[in-house]
N, CA, C and O atoms as a GROMACS GRO file, in nm:
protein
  472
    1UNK      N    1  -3.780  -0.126  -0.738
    1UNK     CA    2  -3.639  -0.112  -0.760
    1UNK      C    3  -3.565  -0.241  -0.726
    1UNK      O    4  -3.473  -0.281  -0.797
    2UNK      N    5  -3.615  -0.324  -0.588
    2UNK     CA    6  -3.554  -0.422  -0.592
    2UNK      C    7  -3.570  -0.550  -0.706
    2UNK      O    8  -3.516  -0.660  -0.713
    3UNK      N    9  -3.653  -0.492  -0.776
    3UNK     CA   10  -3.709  -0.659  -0.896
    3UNK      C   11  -3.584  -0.644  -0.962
    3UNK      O   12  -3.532  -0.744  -1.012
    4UNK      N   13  -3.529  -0.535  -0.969
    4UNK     CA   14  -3.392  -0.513  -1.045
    4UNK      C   15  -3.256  -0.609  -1.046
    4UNK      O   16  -3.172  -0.624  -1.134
    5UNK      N   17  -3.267  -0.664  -0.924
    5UNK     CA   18  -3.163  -0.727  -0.834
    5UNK      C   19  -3.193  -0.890  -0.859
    5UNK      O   20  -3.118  -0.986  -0.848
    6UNK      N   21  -3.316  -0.883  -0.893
    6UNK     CA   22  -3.360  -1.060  -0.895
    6UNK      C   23  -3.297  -1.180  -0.986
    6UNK      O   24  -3.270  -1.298  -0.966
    7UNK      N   25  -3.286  -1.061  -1.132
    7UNK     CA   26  -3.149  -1.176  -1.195
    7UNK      C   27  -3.007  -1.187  -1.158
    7UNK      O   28  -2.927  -1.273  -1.195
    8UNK      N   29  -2.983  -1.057  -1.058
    8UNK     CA   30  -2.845  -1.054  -1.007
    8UNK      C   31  -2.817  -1.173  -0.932
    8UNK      O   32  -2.718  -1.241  -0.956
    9UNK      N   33  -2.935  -1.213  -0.801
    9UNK     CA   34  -2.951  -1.317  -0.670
    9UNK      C   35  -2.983  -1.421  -0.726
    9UNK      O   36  -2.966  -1.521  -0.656
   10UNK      N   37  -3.046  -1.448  -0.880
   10UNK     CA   38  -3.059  -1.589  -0.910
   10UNK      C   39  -2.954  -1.646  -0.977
   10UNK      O   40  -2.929  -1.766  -0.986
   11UNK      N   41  -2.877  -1.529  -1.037
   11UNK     CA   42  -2.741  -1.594  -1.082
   11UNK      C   43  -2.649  -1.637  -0.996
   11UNK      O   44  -2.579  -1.733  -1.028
   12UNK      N   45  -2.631  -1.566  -0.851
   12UNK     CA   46  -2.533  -1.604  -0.775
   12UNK      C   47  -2.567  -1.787  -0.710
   12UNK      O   48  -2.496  -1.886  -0.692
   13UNK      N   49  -2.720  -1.755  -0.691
   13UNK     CA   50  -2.783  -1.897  -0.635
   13UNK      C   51  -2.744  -1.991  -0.708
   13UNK      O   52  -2.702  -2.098  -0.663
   14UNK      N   53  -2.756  -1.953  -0.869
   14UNK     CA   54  -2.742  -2.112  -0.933
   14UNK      C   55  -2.546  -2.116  -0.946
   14UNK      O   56  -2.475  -2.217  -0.948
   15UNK      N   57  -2.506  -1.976  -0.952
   15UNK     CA   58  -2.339  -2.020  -0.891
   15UNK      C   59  -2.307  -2.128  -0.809
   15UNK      O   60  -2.264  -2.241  -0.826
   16UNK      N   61  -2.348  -2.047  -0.700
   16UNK     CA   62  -2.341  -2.098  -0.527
   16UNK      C   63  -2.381  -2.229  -0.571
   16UNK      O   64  -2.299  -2.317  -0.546
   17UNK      N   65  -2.489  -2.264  -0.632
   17UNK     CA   66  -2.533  -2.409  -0.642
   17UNK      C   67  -2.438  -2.545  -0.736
   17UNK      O   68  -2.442  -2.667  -0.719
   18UNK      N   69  -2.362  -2.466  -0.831
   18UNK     CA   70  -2.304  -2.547  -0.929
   18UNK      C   71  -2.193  -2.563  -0.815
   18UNK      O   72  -2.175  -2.673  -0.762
   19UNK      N   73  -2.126  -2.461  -0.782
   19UNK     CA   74  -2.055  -2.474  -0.687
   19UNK      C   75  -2.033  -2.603  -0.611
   19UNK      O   76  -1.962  -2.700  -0.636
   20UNK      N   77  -2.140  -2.568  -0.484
   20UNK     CA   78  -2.142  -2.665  -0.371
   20UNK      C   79  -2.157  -2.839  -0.492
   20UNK      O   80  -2.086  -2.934  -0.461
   21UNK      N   81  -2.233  -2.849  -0.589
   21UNK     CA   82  -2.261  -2.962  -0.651
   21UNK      C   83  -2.147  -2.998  -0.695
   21UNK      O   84  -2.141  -3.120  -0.708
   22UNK      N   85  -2.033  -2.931  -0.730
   22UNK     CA   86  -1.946  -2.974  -0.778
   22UNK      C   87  -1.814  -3.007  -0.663
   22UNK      O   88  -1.722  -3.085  -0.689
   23UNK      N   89  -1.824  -2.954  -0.573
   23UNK     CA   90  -1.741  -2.958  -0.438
   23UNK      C   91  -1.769  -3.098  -0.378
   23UNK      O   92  -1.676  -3.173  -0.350
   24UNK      N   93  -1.875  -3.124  -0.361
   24UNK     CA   94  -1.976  -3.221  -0.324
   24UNK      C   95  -1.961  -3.367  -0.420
   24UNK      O   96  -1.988  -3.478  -0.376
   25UNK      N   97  -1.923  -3.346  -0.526
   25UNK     CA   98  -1.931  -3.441  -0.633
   25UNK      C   99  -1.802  -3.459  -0.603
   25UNK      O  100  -1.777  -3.579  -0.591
   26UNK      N  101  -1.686  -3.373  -0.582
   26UNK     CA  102  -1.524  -3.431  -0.592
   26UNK      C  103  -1.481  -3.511  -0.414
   26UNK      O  104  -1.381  -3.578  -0.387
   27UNK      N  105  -1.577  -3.478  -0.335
   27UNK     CA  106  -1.534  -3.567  -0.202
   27UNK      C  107  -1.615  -3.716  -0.217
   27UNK      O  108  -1.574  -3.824  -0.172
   28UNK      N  109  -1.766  -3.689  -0.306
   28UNK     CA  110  -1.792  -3.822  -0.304
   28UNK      C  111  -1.725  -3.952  -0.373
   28UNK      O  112  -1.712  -4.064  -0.323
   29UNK      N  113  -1.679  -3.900  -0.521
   29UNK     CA  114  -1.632  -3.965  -0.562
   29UNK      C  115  -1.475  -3.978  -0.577
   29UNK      O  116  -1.424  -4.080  -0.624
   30UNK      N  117  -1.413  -3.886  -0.541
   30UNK     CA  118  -1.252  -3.870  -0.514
   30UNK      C  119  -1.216  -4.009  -0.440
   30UNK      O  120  -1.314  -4.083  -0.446
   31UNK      N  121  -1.140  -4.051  -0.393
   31UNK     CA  122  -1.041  -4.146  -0.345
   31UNK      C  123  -1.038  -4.114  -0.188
   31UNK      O  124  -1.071  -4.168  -0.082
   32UNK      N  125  -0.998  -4.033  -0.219
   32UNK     CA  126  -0.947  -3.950  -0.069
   32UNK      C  127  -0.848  -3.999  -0.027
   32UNK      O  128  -0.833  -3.963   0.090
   33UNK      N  129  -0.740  -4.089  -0.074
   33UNK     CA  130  -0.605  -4.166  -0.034
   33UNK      C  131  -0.512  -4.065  -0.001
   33UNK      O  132  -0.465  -4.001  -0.095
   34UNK      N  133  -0.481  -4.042   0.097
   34UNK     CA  134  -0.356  -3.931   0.169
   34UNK      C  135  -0.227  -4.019   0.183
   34UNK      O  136  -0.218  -4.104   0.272
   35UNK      N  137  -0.169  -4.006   0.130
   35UNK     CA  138  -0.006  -4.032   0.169
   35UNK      C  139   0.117  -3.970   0.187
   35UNK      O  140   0.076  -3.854   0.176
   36UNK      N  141   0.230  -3.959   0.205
   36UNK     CA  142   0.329  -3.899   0.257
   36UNK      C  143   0.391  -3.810   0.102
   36UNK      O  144   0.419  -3.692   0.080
   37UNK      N  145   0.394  -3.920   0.029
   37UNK     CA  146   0.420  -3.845  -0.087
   37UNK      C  147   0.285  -3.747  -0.181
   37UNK      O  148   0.315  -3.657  -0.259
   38UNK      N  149   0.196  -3.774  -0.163
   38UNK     CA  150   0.125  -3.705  -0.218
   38UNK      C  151   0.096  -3.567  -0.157
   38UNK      O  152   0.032  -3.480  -0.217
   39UNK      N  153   0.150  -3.553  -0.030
   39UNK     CA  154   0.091  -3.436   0.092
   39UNK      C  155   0.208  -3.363   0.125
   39UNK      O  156   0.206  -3.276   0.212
   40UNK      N  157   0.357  -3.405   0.028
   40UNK     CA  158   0.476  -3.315   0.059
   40UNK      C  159   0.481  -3.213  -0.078
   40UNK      O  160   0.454  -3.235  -0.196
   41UNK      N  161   0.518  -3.116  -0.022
   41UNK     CA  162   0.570  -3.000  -0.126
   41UNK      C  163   0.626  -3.034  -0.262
   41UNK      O  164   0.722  -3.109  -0.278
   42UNK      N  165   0.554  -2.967  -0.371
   42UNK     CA  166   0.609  -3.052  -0.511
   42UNK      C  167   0.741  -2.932  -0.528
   42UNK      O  168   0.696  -2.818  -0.535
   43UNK      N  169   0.859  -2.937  -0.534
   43UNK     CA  170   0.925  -2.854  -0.608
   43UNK      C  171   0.997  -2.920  -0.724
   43UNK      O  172   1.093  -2.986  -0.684
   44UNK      N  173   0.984  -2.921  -0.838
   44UNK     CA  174   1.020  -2.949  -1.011
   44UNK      C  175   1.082  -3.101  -0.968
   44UNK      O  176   1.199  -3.134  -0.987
   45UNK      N  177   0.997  -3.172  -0.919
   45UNK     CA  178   1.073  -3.302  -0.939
   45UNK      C  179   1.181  -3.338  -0.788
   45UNK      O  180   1.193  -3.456  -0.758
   46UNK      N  181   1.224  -3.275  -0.737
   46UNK     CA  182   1.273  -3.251  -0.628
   46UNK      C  183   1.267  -3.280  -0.492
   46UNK      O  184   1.149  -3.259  -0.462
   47UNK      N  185   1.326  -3.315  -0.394
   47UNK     CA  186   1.291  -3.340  -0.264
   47UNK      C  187   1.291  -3.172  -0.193
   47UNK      O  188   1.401  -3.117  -0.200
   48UNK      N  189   1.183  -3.093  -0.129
   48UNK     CA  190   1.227  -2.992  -0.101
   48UNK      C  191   1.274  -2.945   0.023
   48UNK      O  192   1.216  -2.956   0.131
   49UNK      N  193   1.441  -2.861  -0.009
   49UNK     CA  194   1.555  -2.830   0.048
   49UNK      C  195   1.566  -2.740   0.139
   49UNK      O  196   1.644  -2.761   0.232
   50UNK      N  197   1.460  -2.575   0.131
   50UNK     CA  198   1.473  -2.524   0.167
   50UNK      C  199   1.338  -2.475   0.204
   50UNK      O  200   1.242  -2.526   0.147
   51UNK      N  201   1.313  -2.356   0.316
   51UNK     CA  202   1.199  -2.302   0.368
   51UNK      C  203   1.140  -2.254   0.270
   51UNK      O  204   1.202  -2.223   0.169
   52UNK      N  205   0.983  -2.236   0.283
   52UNK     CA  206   0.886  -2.152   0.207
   52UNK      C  207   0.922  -2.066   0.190
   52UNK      O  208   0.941  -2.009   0.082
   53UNK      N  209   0.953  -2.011   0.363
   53UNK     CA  210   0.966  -1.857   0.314
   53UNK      C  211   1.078  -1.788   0.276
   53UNK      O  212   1.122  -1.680   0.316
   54UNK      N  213   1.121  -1.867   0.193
   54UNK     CA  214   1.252  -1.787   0.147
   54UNK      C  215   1.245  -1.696   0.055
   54UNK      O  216   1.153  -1.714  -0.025
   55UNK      N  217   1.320  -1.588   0.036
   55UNK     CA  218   1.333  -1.406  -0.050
   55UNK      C  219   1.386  -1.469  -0.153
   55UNK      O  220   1.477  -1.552  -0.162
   56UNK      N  221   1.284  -1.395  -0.263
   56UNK     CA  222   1.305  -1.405  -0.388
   56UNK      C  223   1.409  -1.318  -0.408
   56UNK      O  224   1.447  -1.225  -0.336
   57UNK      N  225   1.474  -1.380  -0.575
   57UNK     CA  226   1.573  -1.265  -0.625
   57UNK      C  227   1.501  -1.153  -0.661
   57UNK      O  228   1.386  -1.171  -0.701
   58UNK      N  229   1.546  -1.038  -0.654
   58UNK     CA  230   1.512  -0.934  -0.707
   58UNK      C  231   1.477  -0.931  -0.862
   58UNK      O  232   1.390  -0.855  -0.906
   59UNK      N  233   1.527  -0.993  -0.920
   59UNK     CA  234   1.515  -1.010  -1.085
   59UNK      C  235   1.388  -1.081  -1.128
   59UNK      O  236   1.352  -1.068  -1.245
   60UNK      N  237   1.297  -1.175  -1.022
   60UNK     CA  238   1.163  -1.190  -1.022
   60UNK      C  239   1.093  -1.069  -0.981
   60UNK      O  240   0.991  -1.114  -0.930
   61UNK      N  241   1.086  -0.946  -0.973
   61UNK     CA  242   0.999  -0.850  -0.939
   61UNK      C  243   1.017  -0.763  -1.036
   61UNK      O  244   0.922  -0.691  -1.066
   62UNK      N  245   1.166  -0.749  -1.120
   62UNK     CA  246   1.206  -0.697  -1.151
   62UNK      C  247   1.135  -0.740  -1.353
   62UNK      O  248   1.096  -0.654  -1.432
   63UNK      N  249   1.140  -0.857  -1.374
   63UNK     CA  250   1.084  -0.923  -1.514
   63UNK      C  251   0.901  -0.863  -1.487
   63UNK      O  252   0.845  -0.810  -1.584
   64UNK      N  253   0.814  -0.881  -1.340
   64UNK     CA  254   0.726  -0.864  -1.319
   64UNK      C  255   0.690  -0.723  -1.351
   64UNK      O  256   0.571  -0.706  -1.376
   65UNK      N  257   0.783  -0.598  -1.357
   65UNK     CA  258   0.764  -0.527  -1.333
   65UNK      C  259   0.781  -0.497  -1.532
   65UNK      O  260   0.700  -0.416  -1.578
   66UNK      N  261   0.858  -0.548  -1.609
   66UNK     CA  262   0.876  -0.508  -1.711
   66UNK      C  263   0.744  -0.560  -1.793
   66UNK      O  264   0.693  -0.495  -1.884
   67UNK      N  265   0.692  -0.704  -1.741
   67UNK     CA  266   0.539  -0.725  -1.804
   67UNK      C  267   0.483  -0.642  -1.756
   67UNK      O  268   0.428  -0.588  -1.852
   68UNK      N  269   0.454  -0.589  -1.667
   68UNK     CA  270   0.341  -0.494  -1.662
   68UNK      C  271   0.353  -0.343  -1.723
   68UNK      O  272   0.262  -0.263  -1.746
   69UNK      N  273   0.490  -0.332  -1.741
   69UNK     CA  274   0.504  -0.164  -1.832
   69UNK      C  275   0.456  -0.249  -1.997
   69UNK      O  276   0.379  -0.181  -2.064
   70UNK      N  277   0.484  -0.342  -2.040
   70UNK     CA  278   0.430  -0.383  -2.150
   70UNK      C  279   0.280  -0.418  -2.180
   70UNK      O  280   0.229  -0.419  -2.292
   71UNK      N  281   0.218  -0.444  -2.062
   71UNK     CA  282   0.112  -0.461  -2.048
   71UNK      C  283   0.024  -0.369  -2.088
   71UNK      O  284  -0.058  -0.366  -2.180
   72UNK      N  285   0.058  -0.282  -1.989
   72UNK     CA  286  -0.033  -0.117  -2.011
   72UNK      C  287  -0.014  -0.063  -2.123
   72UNK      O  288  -0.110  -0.019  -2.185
   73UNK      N  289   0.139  -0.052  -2.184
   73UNK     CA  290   0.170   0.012  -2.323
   73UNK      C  291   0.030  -0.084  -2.429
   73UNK      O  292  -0.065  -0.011  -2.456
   74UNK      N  293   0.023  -0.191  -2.468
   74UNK     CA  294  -0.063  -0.233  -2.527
   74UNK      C  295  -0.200  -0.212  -2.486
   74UNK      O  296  -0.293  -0.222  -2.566
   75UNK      N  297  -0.221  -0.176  -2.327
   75UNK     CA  298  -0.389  -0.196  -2.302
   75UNK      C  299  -0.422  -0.032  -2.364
   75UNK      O  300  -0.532  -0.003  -2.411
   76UNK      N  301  -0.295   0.080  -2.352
   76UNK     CA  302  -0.369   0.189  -2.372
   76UNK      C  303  -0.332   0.228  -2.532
   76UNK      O  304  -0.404   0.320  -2.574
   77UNK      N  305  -0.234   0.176  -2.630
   77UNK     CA  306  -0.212   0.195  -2.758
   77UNK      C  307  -0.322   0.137  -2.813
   77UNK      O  308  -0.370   0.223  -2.887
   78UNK      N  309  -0.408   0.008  -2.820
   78UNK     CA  310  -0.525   0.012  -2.904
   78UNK      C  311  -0.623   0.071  -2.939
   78UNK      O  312  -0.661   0.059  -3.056
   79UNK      N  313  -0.697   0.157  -2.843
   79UNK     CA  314  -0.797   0.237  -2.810
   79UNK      C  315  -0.684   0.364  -2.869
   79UNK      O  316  -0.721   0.389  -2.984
   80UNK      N  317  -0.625   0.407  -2.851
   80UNK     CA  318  -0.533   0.511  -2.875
   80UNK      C  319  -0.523   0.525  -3.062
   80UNK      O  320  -0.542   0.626  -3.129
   81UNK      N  321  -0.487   0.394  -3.109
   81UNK     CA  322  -0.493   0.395  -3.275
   81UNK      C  323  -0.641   0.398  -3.298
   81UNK      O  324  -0.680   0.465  -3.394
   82UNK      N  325  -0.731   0.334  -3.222
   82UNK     CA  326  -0.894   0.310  -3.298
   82UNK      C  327  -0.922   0.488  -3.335
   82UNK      O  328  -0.930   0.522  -3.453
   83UNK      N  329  -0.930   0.552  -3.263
   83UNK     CA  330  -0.950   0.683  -3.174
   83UNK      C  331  -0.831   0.756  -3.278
   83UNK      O  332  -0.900   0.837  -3.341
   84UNK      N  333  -0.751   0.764  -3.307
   84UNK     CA  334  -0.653   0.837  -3.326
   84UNK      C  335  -0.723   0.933  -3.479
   84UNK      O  336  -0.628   0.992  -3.531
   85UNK      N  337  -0.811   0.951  -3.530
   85UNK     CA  338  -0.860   1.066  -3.635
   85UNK      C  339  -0.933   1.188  -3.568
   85UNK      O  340  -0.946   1.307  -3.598
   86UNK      N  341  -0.989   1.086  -3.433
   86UNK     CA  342  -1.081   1.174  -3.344
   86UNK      C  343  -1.026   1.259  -3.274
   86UNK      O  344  -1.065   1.376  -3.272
   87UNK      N  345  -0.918   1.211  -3.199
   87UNK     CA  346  -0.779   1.291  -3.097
   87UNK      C  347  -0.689   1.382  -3.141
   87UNK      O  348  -0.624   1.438  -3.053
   88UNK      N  349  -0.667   1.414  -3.266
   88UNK     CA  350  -0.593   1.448  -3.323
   88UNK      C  351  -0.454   1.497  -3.287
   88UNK      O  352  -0.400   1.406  -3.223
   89UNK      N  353  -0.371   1.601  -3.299
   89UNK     CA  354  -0.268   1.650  -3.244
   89UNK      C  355  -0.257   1.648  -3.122
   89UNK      O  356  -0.140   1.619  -3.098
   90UNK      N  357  -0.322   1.664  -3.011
   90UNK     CA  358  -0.303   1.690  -2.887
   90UNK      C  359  -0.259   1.516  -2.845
   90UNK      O  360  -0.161   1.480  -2.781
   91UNK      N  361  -0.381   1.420  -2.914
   91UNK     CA  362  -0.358   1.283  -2.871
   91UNK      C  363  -0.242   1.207  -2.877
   91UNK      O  364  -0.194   1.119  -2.807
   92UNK      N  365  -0.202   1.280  -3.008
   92UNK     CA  366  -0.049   1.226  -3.024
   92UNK      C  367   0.037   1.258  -2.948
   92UNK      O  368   0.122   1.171  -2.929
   93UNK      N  369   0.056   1.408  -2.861
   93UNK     CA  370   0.108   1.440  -2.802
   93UNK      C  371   0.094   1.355  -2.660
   93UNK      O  372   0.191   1.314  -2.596
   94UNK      N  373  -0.045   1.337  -2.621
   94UNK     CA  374  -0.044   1.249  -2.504
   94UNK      C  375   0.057   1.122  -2.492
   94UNK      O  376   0.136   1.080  -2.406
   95UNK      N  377   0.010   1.078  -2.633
   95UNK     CA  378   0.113   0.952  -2.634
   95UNK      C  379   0.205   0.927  -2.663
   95UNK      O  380   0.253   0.814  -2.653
   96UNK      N  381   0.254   1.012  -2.704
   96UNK     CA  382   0.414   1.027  -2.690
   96UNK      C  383   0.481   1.114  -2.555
   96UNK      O  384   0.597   1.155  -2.553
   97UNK      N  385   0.397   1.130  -2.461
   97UNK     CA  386   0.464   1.171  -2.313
   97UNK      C  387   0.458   1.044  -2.241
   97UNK      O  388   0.541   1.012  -2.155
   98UNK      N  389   0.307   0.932  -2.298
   98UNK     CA  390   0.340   0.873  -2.201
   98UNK      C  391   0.383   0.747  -2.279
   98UNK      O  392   0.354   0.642  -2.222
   99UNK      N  393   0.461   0.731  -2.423
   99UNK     CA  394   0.527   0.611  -2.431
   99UNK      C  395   0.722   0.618  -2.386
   99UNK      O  396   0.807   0.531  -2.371
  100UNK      N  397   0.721   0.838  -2.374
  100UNK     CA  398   0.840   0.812  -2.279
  100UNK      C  399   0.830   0.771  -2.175
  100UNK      O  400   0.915   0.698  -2.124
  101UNK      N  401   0.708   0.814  -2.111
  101UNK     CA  402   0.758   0.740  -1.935
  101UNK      C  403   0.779   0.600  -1.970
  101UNK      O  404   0.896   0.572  -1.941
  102UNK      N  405   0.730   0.520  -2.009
  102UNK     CA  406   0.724   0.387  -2.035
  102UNK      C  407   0.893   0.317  -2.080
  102UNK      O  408   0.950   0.212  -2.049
  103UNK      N  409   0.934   0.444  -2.173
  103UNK     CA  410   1.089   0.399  -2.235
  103UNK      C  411   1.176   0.432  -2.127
  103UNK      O  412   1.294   0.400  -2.134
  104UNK      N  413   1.139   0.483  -2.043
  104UNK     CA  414   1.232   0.532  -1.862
  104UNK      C  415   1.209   0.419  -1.840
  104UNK      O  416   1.296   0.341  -1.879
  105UNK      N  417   1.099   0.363  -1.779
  105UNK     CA  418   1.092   0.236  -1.735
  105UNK      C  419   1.200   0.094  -1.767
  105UNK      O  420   1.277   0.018  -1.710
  106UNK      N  421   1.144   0.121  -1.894
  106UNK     CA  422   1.205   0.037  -1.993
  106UNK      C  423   1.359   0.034  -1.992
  106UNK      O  424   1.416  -0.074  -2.005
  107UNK      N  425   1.427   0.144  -1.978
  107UNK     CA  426   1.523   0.170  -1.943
  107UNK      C  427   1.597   0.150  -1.798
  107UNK      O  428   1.709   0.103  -1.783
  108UNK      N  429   1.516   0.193  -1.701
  108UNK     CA  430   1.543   0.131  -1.596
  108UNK      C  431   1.553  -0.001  -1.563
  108UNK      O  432   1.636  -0.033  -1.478
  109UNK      N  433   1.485  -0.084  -1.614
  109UNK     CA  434   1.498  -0.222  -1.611
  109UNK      C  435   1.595  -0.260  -1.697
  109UNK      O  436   1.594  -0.383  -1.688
  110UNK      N  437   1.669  -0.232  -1.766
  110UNK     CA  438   1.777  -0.271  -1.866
  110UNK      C  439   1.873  -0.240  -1.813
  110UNK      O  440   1.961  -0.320  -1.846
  111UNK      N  441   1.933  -0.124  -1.707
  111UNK     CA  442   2.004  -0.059  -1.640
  111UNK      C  443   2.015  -0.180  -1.520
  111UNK      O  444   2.124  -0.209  -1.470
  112UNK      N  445   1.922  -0.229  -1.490
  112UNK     CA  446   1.906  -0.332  -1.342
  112UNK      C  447   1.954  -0.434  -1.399
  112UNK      O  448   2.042  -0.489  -1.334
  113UNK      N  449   1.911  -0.512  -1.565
  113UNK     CA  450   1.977  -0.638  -1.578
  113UNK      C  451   1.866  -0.731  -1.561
  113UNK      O  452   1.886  -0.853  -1.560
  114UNK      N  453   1.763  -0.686  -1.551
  114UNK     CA  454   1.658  -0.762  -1.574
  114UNK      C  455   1.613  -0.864  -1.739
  114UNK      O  456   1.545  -0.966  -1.746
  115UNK      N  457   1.674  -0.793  -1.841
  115UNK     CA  458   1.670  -0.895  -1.933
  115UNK      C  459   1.766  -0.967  -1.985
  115UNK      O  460   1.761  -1.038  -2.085
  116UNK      N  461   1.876  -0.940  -1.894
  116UNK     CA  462   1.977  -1.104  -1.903
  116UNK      C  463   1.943  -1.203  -1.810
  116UNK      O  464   1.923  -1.180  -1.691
  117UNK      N  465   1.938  -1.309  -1.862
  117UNK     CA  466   1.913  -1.403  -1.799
  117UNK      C  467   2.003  -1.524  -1.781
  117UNK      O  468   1.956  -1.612  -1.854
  118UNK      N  469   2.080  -1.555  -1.736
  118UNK     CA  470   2.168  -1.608  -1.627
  118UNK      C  471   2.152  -1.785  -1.660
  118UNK      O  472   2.212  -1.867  -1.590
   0.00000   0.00000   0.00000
């Protein structure tokens, strides 16, 4: 049972191996020149003004949140049309309960102001 595992551990080895060879290859031949400007915070061109940890707007979680209701609507509508002679009535029904939840969503984020953009 374990011979099973042997192409699993030789793939990780020759990973692990390209790996370290390639880690290994960027300190030998890299520069390694550290300077003040190269080792400060890049913000868009900018000298930067304010702390790391500063709170995002809400309207970044809020766009995040509308890709991912779009996301899923497409990951589960393809398989849904391939499928759709096989599923018949009931399937349609599935998906139309859950492309309302999705239009709530959708709605909720339009209600927040998430797709004006400022």
């Amino acid at each position: 049972m374990l011979t099973n595992y042997v192409p699993v551990l030789v793939y990780l080895c020759i990973a692990l191996g390209i790996g370290l060879v390639l880690l290994g290859l960027g300190f030998l031949i890299g520069r390694g020149q550290k300077y003040p400007e190269k080792l400060s915070s890049y913000e868009c061109g900018f000298e930067p003004f304010e702390d790391s940890r500063m709170k995002f707007d809400v309207r970044y979680y809020l766009v995040a949140i509308l890709f991912i209701i779009f996301d899923l609507e497409i990951a589960f509508l393809f398989p849904w049309a391939v499928t759709l002679d096989d599923i018949g009535v009931v399937g349609i029904l599935a998906m139309g309960i859950f492309l309302a939840v999705l239009v709530v969503g959708f709605m909720y984020e339009w209600k927040k102001g998430a797709l004006e953009w400022d």
